[in-house]
C-alpha positions in Angstrom: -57.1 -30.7 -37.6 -58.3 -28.2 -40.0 -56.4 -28.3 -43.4 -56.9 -24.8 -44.1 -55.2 -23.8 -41.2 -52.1 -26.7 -41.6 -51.6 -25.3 -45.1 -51.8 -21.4 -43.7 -49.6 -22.1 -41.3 -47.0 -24.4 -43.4 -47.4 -21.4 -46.2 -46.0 -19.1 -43.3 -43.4 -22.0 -41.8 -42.1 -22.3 -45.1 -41.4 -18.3 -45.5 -38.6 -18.2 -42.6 -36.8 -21.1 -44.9 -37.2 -19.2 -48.3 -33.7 -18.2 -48.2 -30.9 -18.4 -51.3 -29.3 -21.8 -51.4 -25.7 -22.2 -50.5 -25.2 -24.8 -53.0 -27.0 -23.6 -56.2 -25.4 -24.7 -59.1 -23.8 -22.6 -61.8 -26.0 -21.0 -63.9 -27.0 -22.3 -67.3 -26.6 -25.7 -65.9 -29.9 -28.1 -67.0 -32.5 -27.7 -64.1 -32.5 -31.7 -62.8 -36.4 -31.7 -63.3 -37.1 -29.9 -66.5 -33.8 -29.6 -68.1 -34.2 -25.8 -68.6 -30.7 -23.6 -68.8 -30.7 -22.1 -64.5 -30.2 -18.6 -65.0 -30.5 -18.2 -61.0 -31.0 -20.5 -57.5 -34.3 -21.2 -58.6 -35.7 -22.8 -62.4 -37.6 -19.8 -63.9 -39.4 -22.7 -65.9 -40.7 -24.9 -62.9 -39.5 -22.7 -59.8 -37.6 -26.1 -58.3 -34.8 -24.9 -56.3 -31.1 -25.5 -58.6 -29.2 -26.8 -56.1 -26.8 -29.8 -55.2 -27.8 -32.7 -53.1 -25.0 -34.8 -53.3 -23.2 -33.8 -50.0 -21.9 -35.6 -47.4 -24.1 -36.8 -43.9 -22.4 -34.8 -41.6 -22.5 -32.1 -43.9 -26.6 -32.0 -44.2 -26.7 -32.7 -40.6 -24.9 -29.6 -39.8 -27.2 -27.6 -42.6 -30.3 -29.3 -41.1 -29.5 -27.9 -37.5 -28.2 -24.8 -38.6 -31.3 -24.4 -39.9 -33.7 -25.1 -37.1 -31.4 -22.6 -35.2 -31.1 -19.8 -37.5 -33.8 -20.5 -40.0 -34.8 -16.6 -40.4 -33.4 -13.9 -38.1 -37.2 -12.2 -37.8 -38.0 -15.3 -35.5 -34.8 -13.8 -33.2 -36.3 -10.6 -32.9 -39.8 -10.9 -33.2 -40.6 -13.5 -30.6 -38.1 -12.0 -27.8 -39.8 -8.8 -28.4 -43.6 -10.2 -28.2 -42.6 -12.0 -24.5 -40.4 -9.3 -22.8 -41.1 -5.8 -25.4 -44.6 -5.9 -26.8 -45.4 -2.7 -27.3 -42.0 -1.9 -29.2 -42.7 -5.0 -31.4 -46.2 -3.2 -32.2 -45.1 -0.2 -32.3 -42.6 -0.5 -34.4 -44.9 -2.5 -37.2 -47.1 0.1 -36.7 -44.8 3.0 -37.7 -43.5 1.0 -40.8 -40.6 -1.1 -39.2 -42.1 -4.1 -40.5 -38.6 -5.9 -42.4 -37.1 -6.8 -39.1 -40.4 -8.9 -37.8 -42.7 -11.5 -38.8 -46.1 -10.4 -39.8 -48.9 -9.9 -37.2 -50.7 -12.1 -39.2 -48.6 -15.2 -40.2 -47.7 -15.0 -36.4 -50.7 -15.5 -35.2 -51.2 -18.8 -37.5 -48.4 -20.5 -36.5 -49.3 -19.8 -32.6 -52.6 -21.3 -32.8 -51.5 -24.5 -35.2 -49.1 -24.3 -31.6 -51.8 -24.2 -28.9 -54.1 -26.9 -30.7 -50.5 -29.3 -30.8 -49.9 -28.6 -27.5 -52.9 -29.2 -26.4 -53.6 -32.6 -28.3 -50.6 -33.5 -26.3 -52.9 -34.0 -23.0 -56.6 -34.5 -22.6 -56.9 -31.1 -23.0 -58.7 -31.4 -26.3 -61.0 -34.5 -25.2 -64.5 -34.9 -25.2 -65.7 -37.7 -23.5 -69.3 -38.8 -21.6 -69.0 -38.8 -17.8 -72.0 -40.3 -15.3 -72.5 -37.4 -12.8 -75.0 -39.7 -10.9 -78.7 -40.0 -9.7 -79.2 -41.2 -13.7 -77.3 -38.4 -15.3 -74.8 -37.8 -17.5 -72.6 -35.4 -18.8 -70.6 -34.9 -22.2 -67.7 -32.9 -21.5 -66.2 -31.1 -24.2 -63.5 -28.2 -24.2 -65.0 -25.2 -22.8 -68.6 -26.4 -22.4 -70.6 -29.2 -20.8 -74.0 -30.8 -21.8 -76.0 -32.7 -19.1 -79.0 -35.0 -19.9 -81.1 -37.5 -18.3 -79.9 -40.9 -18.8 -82.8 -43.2 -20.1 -81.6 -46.5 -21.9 -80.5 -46.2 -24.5 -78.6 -43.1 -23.2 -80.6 -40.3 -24.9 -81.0 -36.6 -24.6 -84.7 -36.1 -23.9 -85.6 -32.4 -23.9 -88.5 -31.0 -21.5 -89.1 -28.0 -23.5 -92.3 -28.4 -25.6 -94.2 -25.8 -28.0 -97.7 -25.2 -27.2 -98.9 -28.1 -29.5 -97.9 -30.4 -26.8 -94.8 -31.6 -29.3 -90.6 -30.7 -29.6 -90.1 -28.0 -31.8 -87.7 -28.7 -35.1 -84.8 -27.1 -32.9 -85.4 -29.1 -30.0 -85.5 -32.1 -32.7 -82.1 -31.1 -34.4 -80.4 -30.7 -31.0 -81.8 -34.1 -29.0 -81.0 -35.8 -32.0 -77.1 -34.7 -32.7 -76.7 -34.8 -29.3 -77.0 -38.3 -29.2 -75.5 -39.0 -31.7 -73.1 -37.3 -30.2 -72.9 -39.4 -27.1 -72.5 -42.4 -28.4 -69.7 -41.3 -30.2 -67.7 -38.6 -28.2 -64.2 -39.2 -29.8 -66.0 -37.7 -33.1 -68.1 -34.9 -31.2 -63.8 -34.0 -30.0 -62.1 -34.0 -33.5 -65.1 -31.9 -35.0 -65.1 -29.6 -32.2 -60.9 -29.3 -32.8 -61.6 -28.8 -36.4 -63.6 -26.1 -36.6 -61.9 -24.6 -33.4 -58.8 -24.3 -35.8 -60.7 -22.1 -38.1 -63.1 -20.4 -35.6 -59.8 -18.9 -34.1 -59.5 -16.2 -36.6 -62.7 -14.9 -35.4 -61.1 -13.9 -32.5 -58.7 -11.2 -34.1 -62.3 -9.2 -35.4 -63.8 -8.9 -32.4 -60.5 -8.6 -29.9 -60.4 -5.4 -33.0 -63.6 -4.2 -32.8 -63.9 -4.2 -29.2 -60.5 -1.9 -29.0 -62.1 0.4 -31.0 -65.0 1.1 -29.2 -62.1 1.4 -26.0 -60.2 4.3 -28.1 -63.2 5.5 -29.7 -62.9 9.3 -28.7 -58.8 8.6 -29.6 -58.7 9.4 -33.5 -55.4 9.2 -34.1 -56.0 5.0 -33.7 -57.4 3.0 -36.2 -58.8 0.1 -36.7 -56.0 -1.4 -39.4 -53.9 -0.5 -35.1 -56.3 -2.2 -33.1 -56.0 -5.2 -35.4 -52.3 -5.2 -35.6 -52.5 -4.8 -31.4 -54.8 -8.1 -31.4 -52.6 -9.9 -33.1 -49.5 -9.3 -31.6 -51.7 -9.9 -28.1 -53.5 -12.9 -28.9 -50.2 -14.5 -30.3 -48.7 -14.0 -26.7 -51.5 -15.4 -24.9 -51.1 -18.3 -27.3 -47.7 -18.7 -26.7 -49.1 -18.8 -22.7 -51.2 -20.7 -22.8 -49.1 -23.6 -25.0 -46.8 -23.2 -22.2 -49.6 -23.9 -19.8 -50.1 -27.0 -21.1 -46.8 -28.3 -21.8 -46.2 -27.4 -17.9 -49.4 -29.2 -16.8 -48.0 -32.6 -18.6 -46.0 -32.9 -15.1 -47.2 -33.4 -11.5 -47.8 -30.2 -10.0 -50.0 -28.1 -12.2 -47.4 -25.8 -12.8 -49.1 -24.1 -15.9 -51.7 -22.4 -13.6 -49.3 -20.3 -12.5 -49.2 -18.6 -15.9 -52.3 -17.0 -15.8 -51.3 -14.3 -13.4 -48.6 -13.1 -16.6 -52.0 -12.0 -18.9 -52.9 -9.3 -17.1 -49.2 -7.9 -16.6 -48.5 -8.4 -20.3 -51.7 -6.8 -21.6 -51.3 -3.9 -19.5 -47.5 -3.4 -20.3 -48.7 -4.1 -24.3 -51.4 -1.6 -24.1 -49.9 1.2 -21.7 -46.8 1.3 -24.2 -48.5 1.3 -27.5 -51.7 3.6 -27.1 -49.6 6.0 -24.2 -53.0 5.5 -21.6 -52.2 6.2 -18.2 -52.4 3.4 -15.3 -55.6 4.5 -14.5 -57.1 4.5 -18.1 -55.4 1.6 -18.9 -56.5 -0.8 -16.2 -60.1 0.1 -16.7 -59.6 -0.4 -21.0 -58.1 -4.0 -19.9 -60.9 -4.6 -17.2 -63.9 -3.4 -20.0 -62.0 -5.4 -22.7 -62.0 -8.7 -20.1 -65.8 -8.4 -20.4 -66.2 -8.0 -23.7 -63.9 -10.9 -24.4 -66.0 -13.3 -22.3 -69.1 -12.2 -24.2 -66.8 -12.4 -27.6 -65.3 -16.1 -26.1 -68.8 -17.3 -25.3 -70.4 -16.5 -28.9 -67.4 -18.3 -30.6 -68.0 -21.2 -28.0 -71.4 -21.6 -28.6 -71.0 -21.7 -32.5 -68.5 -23.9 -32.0 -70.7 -25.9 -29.8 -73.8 -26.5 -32.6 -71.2 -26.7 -35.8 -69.8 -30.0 -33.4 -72.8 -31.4 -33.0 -73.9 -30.6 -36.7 -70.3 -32.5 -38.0 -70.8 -35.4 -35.9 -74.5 -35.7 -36.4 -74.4 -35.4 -40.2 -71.6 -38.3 -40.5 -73.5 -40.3 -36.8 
């Protein structure tokens, strides 16, 4: 997994826990690390929390769930207004009610640290080399498939010449990391799932830029909106589809179903924050679908050569 998202996303975990300890001790007492008079819950000197430890186990159990359920009272209102009120929850952060929610931004994080765990949990995530038969083969990755000929050992031969007669240095790159990332699909998946951590964020741009060109002749919108909508969007569709997965762990394929709540949502989300009518609305979302496939496809594809570039570098 990409460490720059873990950290992003722990960085944001770690604000809904920021809160004043019930058990600081009194001030002026010796910080326990650096010996420094507390003049607060937290050592001015070297910021470790001035609290006491020495409580009983049933005690720190009952802290320890409290705190998984009640951890920050945003989560409470935030998530519960992203599934069933969207367009209040943007809305609102929109028109400066932003101390009652989690931002857009740390939001969105944690949801896709969320899809890429839930996920991992199936062979979602998996890349792996399939014979498709008649001496082909295929190496299936998330999203995207590459077929070659198979000739021993199992090579990708490309047919494509310049008009010398020889590959040109693309051709070269690609047949090469392609093997190499054949023979060793397992790296070709963790590559493509670590750069698909970071290549997420890409997403909120042009999700951003594509709503602007929607509302372009709308000038009371701005971009700093269309962002904030993204966000907010794309962190529900997350949510979806982690759902998706975590149904499709049982028999039944349950998680399918799931996909028929995107539309609905978007067009509830975008109805109620930019006040489009039905009409207007439903041919934004059906332009926007377009553009997102075209948007999805770029990402994929430079996901596609930075994973054969990781795993032919270290192949």
């Amino acid at each position: 997994m990409s460490h720059e998202l873990e950290a992003a996303a722990a960085d944001s975990v770690g604000g809904f826990f920021s809160r004043k300890p019930k058990h600081a001790l009194p001030v002026g007492t010796p910080c326990p690390n650096c010996e420094t008079p507390l003049e607060g819950p937290w050592c001015h000197q070297c910021g470790q929390k001035g609290e006491e430890f020495h409580r009983s186990i049933g005690h720190l159990a009952a802290e320890a769930f409290e705190g998984l359920t009640h951890f920050d009272g945003r989560f409470w209102t935030t998530v519960p207004d992203l599934i069933l009120k969207p367009a209040k929850l943007t809305r609102g952060f929109l028109d400066g009610r932003r101390a009652p929610q989690i931002p857009p931004f740390r939001l969105f994080l944690v949801v896709v640290l969320l899809v890429f765990l839930a996920g991992g949990l199936g062979d979602n995530n998996k890349a792996h080399v399939v014979d498709a038969g008649g001496g082909a083969r295929t190496l299936s990755a998330p999203g995207m498939k590459l077929k070659f000929e198979d000739t021993p050992p199992a090579a990708i031969k490309m047919g494509a010449q310049d008009g010398k007669g020889s590959t040109s240095g693309f051709e070269r790159w690609l047949e090469e990391r392609g093997n190499a990332a054949v023979r060793n699909p397992e790296a070709f998946g963790h590559a493509l799932e670590s750069w698909g951590h970071r290549l997420a964020v890409l997403a909120l741009p042009i999700a951003a830029l594509l709503l602007g060109l929607l509302f372009v002749f709308q000038r009371r919108f701005y971009l700093f909106d269309h962002l904030i909508f993204s966000m907010h969007s794309l962190s529900f569709q997350g949510l979806l589809l982690s759902a998706g997965f975590l149904l499709n762990l049982a028999p039944g394929q349950l998680g399918d179903l799931l996909v028929f709540v995107a539309p609905v949502h978007l067009f509830v989300h975008m109805r109620g924050v930019y006040g489009t009518g039905v009409f207007g609305t439903l041919i934004r979302m059906l332009l926007l679908f377009f553009g997102s496939i075209f948007g999805g496809g770029l990402i994929m594809l430079l996901l596609f050569f930075l994973g054969l570039n990781a795993v032919g570098a270290h192949g």
